[in-house]
C-alpha positions in Angstrom: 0.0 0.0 0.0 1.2 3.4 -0.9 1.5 5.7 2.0 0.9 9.4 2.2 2.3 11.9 4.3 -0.1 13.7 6.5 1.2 17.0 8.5 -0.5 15.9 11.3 3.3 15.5 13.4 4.1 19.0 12.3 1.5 20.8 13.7 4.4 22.0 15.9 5.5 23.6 13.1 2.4 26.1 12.0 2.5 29.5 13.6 -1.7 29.9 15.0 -4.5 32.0 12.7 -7.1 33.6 14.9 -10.1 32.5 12.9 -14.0 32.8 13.0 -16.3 31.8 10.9 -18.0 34.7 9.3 -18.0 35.3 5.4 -16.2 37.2 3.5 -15.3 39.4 7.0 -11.6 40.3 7.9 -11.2 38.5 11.0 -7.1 39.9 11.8 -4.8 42.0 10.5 -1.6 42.3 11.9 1.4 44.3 10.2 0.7 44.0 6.2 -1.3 40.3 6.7 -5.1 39.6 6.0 -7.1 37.0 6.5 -11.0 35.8 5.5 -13.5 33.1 5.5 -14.6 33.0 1.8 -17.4 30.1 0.8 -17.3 28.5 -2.6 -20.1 27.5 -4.3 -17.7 25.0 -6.5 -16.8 23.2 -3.5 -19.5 23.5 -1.5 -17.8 24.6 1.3 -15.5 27.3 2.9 -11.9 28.5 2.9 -9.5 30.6 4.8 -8.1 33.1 2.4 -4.6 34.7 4.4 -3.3 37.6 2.3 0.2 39.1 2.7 0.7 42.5 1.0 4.4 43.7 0.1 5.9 46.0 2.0 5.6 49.0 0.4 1.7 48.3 -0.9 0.3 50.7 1.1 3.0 53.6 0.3 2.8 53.1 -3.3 -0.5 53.1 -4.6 0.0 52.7 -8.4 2.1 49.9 -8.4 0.4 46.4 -9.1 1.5 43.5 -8.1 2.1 39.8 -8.6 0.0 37.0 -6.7 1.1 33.9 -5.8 -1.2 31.6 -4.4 0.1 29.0 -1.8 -1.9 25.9 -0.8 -1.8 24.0 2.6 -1.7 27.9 3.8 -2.6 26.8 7.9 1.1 25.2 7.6 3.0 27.7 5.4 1.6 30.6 4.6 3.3 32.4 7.8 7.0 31.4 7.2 6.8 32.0 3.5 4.8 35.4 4.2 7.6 36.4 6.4 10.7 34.7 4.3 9.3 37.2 1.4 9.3 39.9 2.9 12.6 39.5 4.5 14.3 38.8 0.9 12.0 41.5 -1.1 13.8 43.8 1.3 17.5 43.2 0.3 16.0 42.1 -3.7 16.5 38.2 -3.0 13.0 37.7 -4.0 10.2 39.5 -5.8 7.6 41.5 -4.5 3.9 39.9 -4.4 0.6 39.4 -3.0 0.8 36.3 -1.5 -2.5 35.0 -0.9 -2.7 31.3 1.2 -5.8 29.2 0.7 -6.2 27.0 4.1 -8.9 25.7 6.1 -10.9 26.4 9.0 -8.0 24.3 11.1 -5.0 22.5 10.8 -6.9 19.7 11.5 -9.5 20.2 9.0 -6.5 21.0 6.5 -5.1 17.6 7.1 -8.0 15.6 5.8 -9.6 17.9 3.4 -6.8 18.3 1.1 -7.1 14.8 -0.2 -10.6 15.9 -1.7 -9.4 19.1 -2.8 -6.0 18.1 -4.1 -6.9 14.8 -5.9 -8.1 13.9 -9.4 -9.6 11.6 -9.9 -11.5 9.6 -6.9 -8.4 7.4 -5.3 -8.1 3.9 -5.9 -9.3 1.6 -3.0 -5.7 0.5 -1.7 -5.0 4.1 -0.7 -8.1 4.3 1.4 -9.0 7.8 1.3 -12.4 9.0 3.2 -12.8 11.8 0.5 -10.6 12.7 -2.9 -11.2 12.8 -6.4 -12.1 16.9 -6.3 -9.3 18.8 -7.9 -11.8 19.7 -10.8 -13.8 22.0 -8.0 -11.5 23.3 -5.9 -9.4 24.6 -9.4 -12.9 26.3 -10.7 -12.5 27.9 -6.8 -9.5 29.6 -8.0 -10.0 30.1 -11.6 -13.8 31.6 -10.9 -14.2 32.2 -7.2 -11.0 33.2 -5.8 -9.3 35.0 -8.3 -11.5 37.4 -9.3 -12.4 38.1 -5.5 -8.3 38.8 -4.9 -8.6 41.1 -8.0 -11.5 43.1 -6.9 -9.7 44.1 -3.7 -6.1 44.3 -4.5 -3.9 46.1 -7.3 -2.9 42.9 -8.9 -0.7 41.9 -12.3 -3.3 39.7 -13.9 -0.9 38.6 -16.1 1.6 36.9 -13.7 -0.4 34.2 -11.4 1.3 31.8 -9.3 0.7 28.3 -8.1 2.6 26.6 -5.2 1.9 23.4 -3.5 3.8 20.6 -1.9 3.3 16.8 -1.3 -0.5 16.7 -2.9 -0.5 20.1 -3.2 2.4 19.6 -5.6 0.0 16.9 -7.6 -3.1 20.0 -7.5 -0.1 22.0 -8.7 0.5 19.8 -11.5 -3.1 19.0 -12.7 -3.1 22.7 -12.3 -1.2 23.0 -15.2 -2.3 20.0 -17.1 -5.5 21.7 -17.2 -3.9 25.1 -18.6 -2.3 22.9 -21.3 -5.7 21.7 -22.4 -7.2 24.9 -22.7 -9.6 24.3 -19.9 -7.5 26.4 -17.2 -6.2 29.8 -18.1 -6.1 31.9 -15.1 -2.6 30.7 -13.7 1.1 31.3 -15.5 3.5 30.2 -12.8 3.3 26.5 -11.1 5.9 25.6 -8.6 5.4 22.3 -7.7 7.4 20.4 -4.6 7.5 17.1 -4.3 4.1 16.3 -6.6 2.9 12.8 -5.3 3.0 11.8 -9.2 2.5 8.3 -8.3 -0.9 8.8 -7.2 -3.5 6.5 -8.9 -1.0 4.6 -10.6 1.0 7.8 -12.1 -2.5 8.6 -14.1 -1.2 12.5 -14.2 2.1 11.7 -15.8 0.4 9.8 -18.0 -2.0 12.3 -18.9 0.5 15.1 -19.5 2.2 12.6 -22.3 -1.3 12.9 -23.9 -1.6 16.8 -23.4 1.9 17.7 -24.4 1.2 16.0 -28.0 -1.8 17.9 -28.8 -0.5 21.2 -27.2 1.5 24.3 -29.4 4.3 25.8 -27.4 3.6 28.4 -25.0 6.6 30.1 -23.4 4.9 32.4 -21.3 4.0 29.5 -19.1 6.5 28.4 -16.7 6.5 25.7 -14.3 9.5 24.5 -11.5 9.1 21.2 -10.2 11.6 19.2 -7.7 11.9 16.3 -5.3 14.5 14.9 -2.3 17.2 13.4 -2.6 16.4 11.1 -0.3 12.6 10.3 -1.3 13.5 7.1 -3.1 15.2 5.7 0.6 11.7 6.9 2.3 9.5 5.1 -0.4 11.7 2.4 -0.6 9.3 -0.5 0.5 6.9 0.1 -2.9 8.5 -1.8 -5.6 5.7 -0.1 -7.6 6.9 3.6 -7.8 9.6 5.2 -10.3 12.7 6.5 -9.2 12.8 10.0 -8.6 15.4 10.4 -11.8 13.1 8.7 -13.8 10.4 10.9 -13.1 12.4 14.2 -13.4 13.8 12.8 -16.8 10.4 12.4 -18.0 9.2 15.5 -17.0 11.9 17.6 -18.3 11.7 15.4 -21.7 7.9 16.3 -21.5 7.6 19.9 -20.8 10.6 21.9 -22.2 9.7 21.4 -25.7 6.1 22.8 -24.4 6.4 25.5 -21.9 9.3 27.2 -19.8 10.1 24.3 -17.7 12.8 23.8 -15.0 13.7 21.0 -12.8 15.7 20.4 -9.5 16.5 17.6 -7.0 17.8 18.7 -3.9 19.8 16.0 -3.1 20.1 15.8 0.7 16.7 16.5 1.6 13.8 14.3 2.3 10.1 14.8 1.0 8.7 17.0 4.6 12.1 19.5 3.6 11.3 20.2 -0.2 8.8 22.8 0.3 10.2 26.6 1.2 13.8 25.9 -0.8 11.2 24.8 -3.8 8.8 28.0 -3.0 11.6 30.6 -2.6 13.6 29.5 -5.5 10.7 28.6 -7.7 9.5 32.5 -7.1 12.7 33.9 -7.7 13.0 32.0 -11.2 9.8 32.4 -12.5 9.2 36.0 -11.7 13.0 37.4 -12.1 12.4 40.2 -14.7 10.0 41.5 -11.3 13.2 41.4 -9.1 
């Protein structure tokens, strides 16, 4: 059986949202960070939306910005917020809205991501309560969220961000799967760590051989994908799954004739370290000319 990491032993890790559960109602501000309860009628259910505005948002009001959306936000979106804004300072990294989609808990965030971040329903081995509902929460983004974000912020419609990790890497990557069918256009930038590719027997590699084929080359797209080192020692036990090399060979072989594609492994980390090396780097490449 293939296993999947949950973050429930890293709760440690999250720095605490105060949270309500009102709609669409600010519910804290501290410094330059936002946060709301926003319901989607794709989903059928409701989100915390945490927004980090650059530094100097408020002082410059013609300026518009890029926005970078970052999933599993109850885990990350406080140490990426505040890693941003630290390198945007001394021009290590670019300046954006960073806008975290999480849930109403960390608990809540540790089981709902499998529906949200899956496509399709998981096979039986896997035993998931809930997946299969990556269709939805993407129409969230593409025709709930986004325009929401662009309604009260100066953003840069024209440079979008996705970042995920672990299965938010995989929503990452059917992210862009979808933009390379036509079907997904809102997004430009997809920074993917540590996509759990082998999910459902590989079915989303598989289905970006069959996109890349019928898909003209679009440079303005750019995606960053990586994995550990040492994820082939931690999935050892499942005879079943590629080697990481195998899949970054593919990828690479798959996408650079396609789109603006770029590929790392780090090679001493494991999968629970890929995520704010992938994020920061990932921004700094795909939105350099912003630096």
């Amino acid at each position: 059986m293939i296993k999947y990491f949950t973050f429930s032993g890293l709760l440690f890790f999250s720095i605490s949202c105060t949270q309500n559960t009102g709609e669409k109602q600010p519910i804290n501000k501290i410094e330059e960070k936002e946060a709301t309860r926003l319901y989607s009628e794709s989903v059928a259910d409701s989100f915390s939306i945490f927004v980090n505005l650059p530094n100097d948002y408020r002082s410059d009001q013609k300026t518009k910005y890029p926005v970078v959306y970052l999933l599993d936000a109850n885990l990350y979106f406080d140490v990426i917020a505040t890693t941003l804004n630290k390198y945007a300072e001394v021009g290590l990294a670019p300046h954006v809205i960073l806008v975290g989609i999480g849930y109403k808990d960390f608990p809540a965030m540790d089981s709902l991501r499998n529906r949200d971040d899956t496509y399709p329903v998981a096979i039986p081995e896997y035993e998931m309560t809930v997946s299969g509902g990556a269709d939805k929460f993407l129409s969230f983004i593409d025709n709930e969220l986004t325009p929401y974000i662009n309604s009260k912020y100066r953003t840069d419609t024209s440079k979008r961000t996705l970042m995920g990790h672990s299965l938010g890497g995989y929503f990452t990557s059917y992210a862009l799967l979808q933009n390379l069918l036509g079907k997904s256009k809102s997004l430009s930038n997809y920074i993917a760590a540590s996509p759990s590719l082998h999910y459902n027997h590989y079915y989303l590699l598989n289905q970006l051989k069959d996109a890349v084929k019928q898909k003209d080359k679009n440079k303005k797209l750019k995606a960053y994908i990586t994995y550990g080192g040492l994820e082939d020692s931690q999935s050892a036990e499942d005879s079943s799954m590629l080697k990481l090399a195998d899949i970054s060979k593919q990828l690479s072989a798959l996408l650079s004739g396609s789109i603006l594609y770029k590929g790392d492994i780090y090679s001493n980390l494991g999968h629970m370290d890929t995520q704010i090396p992938t994020f920061i780097k990932g921004l700094q490449w795909a939105l350099q000319e912003d630096k």
